[in-house]
N, C-alpha and C positions, 0 to 999 in steps of 0.2 A: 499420438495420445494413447496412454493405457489405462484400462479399467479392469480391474476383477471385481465382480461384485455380484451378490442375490442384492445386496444396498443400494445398486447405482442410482435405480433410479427414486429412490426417497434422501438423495444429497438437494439441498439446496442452494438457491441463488443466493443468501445471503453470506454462508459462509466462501461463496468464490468473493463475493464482494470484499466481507475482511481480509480475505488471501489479496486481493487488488492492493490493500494497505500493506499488509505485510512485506505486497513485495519495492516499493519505496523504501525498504527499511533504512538504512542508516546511512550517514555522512559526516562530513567533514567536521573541521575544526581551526577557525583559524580568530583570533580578536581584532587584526584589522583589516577593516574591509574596502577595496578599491572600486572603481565604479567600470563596468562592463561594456559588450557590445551595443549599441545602440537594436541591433536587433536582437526579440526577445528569447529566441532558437539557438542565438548564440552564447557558447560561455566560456570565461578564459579562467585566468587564477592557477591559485600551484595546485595541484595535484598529491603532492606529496602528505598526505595526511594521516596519524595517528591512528583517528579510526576505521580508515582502509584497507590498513595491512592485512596481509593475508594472515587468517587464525582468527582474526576480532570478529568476535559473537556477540548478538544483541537476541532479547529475548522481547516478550509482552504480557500486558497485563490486558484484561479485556472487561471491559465495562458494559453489560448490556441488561438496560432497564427491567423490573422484574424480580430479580436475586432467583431467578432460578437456580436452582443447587446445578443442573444439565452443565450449566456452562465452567463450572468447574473445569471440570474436566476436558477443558479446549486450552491450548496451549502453541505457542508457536514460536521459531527460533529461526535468525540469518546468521552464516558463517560466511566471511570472504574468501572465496577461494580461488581469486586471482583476480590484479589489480595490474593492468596494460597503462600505464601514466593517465590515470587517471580516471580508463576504462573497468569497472568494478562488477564483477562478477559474484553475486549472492548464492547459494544453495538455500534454499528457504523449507521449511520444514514445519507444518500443521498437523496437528496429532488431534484425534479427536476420536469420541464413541458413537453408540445407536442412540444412546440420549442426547446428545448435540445434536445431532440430525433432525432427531424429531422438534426439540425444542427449536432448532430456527427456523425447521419447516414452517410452524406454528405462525412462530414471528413475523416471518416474511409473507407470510400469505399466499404460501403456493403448496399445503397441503389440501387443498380441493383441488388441485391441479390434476389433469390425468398423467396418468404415467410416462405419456409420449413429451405432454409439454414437458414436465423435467426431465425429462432427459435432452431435450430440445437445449432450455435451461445452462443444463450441466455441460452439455457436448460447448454450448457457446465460450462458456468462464473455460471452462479445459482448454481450447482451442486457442483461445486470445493468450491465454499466459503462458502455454507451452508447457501446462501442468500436467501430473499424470496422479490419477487417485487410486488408491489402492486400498479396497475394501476387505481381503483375506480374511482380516481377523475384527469382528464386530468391534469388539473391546478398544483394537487399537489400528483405527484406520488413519490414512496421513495422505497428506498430498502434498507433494513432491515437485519443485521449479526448480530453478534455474533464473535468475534474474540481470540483467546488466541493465548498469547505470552509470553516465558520468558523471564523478563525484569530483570536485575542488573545494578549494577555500572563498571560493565565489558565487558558490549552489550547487543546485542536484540538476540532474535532467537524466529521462529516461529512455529505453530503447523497448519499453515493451508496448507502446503504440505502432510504433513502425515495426512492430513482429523481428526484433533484432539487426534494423540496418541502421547502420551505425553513421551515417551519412544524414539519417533523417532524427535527431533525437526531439524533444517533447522538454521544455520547460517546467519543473517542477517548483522552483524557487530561486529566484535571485537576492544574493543579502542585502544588496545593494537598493532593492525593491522598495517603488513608495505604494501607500495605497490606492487600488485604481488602474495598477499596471497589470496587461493581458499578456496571457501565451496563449495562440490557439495553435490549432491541429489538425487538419480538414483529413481525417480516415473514408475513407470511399463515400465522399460525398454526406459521411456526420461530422458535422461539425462539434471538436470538445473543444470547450475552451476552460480558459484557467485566468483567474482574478485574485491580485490581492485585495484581500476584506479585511485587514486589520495588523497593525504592527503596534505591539506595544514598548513605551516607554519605561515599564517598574518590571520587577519580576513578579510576576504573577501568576504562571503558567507551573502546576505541578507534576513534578517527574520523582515518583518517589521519597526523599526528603529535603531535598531542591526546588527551591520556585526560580522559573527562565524568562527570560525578552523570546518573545516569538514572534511570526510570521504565520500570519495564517491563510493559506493559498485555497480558493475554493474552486471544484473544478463540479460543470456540468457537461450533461451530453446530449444532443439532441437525440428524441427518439429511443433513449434507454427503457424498456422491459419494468425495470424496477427500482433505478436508483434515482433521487431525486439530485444528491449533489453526495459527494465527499469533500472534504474540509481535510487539508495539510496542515498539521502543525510543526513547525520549523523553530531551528535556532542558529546561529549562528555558528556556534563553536561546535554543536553537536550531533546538528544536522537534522533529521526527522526524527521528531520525539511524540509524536501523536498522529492519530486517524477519526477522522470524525464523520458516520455515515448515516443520510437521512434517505430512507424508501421513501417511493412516491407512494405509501398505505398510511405514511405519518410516522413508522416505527423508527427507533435510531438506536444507535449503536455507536461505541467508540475501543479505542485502544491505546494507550500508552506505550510508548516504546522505550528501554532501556539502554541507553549504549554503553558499550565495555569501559570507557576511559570517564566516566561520570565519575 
């Protein structure tokens, strides 16, 4: 993990929480869907997908209660930059100012915090995502991953639970999925787990001037700091198209996501 910063320790937990969405970013695409492994860790399907290729960029949109003018200027992007059958490598990219920091610090409820606990805070979200934040320049500070995911025409599943081992991945979404079905995850004795809460039948879910069929996967963790749940929002053909994040203070937040072949 790298830091430069006089900022480091006024970064907060919320914006590592949106970087947790951002890095889900994007997937498949496929209109017919086959029915999976019986176990929920597993997942088969073609691989071969559109929006995998290496080059395919997705950007976001960010919704957070308020209209703060601050959040303007938060901004974030995935590019694939290698795709192993199936095994899908993100470079993830959040760009942000000293006014985003203050303003989520606010939100999130950790500017009474002393300085130790954020950085307490920060070192945790860096640590878990493999992120590296880079304060240099106030104006235009970014943090920086690295993401792997396997992505098919049969769902997502991720590798940044098991810290990159690719043996152990984490259930994001199956299309196949009714509502009521779990992926858990037992990480050193926390239990996450992951529920679908809701599949709809109309399009109703908006992504810019598209309304989608979605899945929406809701994941908890036992013993989380500060997050009460995030909320997956899924399609079919285009994979993760939304983030949806409730703190345990009541404040929430969300994200739209873009994918290149919309």
């Amino acid at each position: 993990m790298k830091s430069h910063t006089p900022f480091y320790h006024r970064f907060s937990r919320l914006t590592g929480a949106l970087l947790a969405g951002i890095f889900a970013f994007n997937a498949t695409g496929c209109e017919l869907l086959e029915g999976g492994s019986e176990d929920p860790n597993e997942l088969g399907g073609d691989p071969n997908i559109e929006l995998t290729e290496v080059g395919q960029r997705t950007t976001a949109s960010f919704n957070i209660p308020g209209n703060n003018p601050a959040f303007n200027n938060l901004d974030a992007e995935a590019t694939v930059s290698e795709n192993r059958n199936g095994i899908v490598t993100y470079d993830v990219e959040i760009g942000f100012d000293l006014e985003v920091v203050r303003a989520v610090d606010s939100m999130a409820g950790t500017s009474t915090l002393p300085d130790a606990g954020k950085r307490a805070i920060l070192d945790l979200m860096l640590d878990r995502y493999g992120a590296t934040l880079d304060t240099t320049d106030p104006n235009n500070m970014k943090i920086l991953a690295q993401v792997k995911l396997k992505v098919t025409d049969a769902g997502i599943q991720d590798f940044i639970t098991s810290e990159g081992n690719e043996s152990q991945p984490f259930t994001i979404v199956k299309y196949d999925a009714e509502v009521g079905d779990e992926y858990t995850f037992n990480k050193d004795g926390n239990m996450i787990e992951r529920r679908v809460v809701s599949r709809s039948t109309e399009d109703d879910y908006q992504v810019a001037f598209w309304l989608l069929k979605v899945i929406k996967v809701r994941e908890t963790e036992e013993n989380h700091p500060l997050i009460e749940e995030i909320v997956y929002v899924t399609n079919h053909k285009y994979g993760l198209v939304g983030i949806e994040l409730k703190l345990k203070n009541g404040e929430e937040a969300s994200a739209v996501l873009f994918p290149p072949t919309l």
